[in-house]
C-alpha positions as a printed NumPy array, in Angstrom:
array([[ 79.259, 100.459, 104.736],
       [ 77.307, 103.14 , 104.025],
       [ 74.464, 103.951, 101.599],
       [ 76.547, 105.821,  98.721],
       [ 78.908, 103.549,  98.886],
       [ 76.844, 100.311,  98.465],
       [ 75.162, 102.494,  95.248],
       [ 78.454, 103.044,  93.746],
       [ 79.36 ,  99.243,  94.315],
       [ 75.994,  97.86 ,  92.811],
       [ 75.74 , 101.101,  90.014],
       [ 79.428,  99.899,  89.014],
       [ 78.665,  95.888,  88.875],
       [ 75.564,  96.407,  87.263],
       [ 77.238,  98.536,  84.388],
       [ 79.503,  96.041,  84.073],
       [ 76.648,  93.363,  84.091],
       [ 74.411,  95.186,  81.491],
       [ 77.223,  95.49 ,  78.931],
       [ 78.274,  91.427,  79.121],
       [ 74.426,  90.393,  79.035],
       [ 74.064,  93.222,  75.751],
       [ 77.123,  91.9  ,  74.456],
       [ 76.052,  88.614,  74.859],
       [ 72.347,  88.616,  73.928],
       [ 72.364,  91.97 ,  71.585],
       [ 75.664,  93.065,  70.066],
       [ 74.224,  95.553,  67.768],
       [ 72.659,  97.409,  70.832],
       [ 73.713, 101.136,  71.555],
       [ 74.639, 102.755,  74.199],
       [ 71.159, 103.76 ,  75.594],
       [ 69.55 , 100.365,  75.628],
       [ 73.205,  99.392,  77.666],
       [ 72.312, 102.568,  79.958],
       [ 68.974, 101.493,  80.258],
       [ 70.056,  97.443,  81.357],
       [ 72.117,  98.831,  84.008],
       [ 69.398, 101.306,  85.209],
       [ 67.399,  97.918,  85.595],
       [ 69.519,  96.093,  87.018],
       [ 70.362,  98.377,  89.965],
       [ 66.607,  99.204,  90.523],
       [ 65.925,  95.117,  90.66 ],
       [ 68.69 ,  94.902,  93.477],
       [ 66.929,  97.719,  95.589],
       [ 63.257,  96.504,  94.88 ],
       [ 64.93 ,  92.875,  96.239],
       [ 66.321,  94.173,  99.522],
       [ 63.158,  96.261, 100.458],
       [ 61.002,  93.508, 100.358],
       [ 63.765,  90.975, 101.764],
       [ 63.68 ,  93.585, 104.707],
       [ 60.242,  94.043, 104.353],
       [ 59.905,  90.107, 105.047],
       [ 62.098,  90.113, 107.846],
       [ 60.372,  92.674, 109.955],
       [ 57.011,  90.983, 109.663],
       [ 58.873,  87.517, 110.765],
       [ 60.6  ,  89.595, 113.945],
       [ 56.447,  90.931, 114.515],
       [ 55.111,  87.241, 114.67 ]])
């Protein structure tokens, strides 16, 4: 797969993730504060696969 379409996979599941965890946890929140979950969310999955990479490549140096 390539790059743009992995973003549009994990922007798409983590909108759908931030509004059931808002829903769930805040129901009164607005729109912005569901933008902003999402925004999270996706930037947590990236963060996770650089360093999962990251750790990988020093395991294939050693």
């Amino acid at each position: 797969m390539n790059k743009f379409l992995v973003f549009i996979i994990r922007a798409i599941l983590g909108s759908v993730f931030a509004v059931v965890i808002s829903r769930m946890f805040r129901p009164e929140a607005g729109p912005a504060f569901i933008v902003g979950l999402g925004i999270i969310l996706v930037s947590i999955t990236y963060l996770m696969e650089y360093f999962r990479i990251k750790k990988s490549d020093t395991q294939r140096k050693i």
